[in-house]
N, C-alpha and C positions, 0 to 999 in steps of 0.2 A: 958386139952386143952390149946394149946398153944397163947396167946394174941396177936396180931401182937403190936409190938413198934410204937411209932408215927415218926420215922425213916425213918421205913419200909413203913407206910404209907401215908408219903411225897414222895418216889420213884417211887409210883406206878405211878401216871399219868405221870408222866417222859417216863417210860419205854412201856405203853400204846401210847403216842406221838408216839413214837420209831417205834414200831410195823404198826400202821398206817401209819406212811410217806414211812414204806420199802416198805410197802404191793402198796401203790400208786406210789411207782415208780415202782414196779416190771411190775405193772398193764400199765406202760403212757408208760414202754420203749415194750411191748408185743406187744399193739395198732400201736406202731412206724415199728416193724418190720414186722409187717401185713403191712401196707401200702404200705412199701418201695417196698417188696414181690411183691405186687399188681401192681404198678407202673412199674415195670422191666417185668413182664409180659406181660403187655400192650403193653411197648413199643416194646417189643418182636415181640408181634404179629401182631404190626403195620408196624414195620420193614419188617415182612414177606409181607403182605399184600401189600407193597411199592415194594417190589422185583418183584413177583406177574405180578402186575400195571405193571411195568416197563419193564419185559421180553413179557408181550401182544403186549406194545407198538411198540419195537423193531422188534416184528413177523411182527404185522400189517404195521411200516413203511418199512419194509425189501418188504412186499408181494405191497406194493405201489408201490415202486420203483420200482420193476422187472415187475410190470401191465404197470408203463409208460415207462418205456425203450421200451420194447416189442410194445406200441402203438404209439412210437416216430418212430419203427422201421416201423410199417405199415403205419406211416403216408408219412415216407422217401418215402416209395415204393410206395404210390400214387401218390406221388408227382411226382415222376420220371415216372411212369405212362401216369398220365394227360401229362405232358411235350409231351412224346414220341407221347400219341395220337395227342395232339394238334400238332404237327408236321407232322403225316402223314394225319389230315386232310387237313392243308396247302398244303400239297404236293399233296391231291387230288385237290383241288379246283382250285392250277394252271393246274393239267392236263385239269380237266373241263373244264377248261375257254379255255385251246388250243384247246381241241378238240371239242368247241364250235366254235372258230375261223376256225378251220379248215376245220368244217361241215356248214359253212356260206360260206365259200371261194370254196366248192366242189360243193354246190349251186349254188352260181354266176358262174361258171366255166359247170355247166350243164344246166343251164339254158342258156349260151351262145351258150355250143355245141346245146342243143334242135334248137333252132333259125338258127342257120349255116347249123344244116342239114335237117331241112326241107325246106331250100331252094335249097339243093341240089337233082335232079331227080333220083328217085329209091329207095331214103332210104323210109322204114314206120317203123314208132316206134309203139311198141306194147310191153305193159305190161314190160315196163323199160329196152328195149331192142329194136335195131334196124336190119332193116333186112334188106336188097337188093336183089331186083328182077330185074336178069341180061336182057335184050332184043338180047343179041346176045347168042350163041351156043358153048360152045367148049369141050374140055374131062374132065373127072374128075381131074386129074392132072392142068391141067391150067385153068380152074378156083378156084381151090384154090388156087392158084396161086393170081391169080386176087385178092380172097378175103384180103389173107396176106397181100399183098403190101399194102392195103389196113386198115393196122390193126383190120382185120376180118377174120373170120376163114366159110369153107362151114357150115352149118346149123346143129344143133343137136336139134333132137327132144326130148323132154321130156315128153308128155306129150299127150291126146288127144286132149284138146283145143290149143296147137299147132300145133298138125297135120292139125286140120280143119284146121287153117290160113294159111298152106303152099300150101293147097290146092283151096284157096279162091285167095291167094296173087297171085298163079300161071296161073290163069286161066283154068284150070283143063289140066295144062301141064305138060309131066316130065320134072323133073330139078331132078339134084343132089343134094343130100346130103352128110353130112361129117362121112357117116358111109363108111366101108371097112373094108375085111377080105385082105389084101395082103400080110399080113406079112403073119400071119400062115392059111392055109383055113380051112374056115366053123369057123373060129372064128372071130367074127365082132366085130370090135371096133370103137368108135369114133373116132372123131379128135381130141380131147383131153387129149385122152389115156385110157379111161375108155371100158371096157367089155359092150357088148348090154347085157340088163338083161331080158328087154320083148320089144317089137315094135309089127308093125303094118304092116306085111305081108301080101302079098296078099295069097291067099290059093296056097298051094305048092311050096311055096315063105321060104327061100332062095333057090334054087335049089340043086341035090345032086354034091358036089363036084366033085365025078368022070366027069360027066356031065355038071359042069359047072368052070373048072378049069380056064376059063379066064372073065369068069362073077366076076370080083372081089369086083364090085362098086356099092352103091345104089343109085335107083332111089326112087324117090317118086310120086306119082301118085293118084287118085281119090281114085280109092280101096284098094291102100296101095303101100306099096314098093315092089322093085321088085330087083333082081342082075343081073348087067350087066356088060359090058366089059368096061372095063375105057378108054376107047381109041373112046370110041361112041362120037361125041358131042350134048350137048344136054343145055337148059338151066340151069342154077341154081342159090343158094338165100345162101347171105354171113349172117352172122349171127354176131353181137359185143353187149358187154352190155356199158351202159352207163357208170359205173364204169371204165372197159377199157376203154373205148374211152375217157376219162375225165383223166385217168392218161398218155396216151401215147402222 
């Protein structure tokens, strides 16, 4: 067996030293590049994570903007809105206000005529409408005559509480009205141009055309109207409304 020299065994911890410092660096640079490794990861995925962040942000200020555009655009349009209304209610309140004036001034202007003509003999007013009830006789033709000149037209009944009063007003006299078939017969129209629709005939009242081809003209009477010749003279009752008579 072979002795080790004391050479040999002065080397040893020399080369033991050796061994250990390699092995602890091999070990401190191993540690180093785990770290490094770990750290580049990180930032990696932090990086990611910032990207991430930042593409949300981008959406959410993008979807912001295009919410207030869009809300600036309906804000415009109220605006212009309100504007336009608040102008047409201006535009009513001065009509209001004329046609306040103007139903104040149709007022005083009927409440004048009211007064002028019940001081003149024959008119009666009834139910916003005045009537005249003639004392003298003449044909249907001139008395409406009469009435026109007059700016008034013979009498049109509408109604049966108008018939009463023509018949109350007249003393249970005929007078004419402003009914006539002369244009076409057996077709009766007012003086206003409108078609009879119903009246108040007396029974077998209008007559038959054949038979009564120059009865053109009504009367009115107690028990109702009757057709007569136009050319008869006989009372009768003008008829205007207050509106007319307040404009002419």
């Amino acid at each position: 067996m072979h002795k080790p020299s004391k050479r040999e065994i002065k080397y040893v911890p020399v080369l033991y030293l050796m061994l250990v410092k390699g092995l602890t660096s091999r070990l401190c640079c191993s540690g180093s590049d785990s770290v490094r490794i770990r750290s580049s990861r990180a930032a990696a995925v932090c990086l990611l994570l910032l990207c991430v962040l930042l593409l949300t942000a981008v959406i959410v200020l993008y979807q912001l903007l295009t919410k207030i555009t869009s809300l600036s655009g309906d804000r415009d349009w109220l605006l212009n809105k309100n504007i336009n209304l608040t102008n047409e209610r201006d535009e009513l309140i001065a009509k209001n206000d004329n046609l306040i004036k103007q139903r104040d001034q149709l007022n005083q202007e009927i409440n004048e005529m009211l007064k002028s003509l019940h001081e003149i003999d024959g008119w009666i007013y009834y139910q916003y409408r005045f009537y005249y009830m003639s004392t003298e006789t003449k044909s249907w033709t001139e008395s409406r005559r009469y009435c026109t000149e007059r700016g008034a037209d013979l009498i049109i009944i509408n109604n049966r509480l108008e018939q009463e009063f023509v018949v109350n007003i007249s003393g249970y006299a005929h007078v004419w009205i402003g009914l006539t078939d002369s244009d076409v017969e057996g077709r009766w129209k007012w003086v206003d141009g409108f078609t009879l629709t119903s009246g108040f005939w007396q029974p077998g009242e209008p007559g038959e055309p054949r038979y009564s081809a120059y009865e053109n003209c009504a009367l009115s009477y107690t028990s109702g109207w009757i057709d007569y010749s136009c050319y008869r003279a006989f009372k009768w009752i003008c008829e205007t409304s207050i509106l007319h008579t307040a404009l002419s």
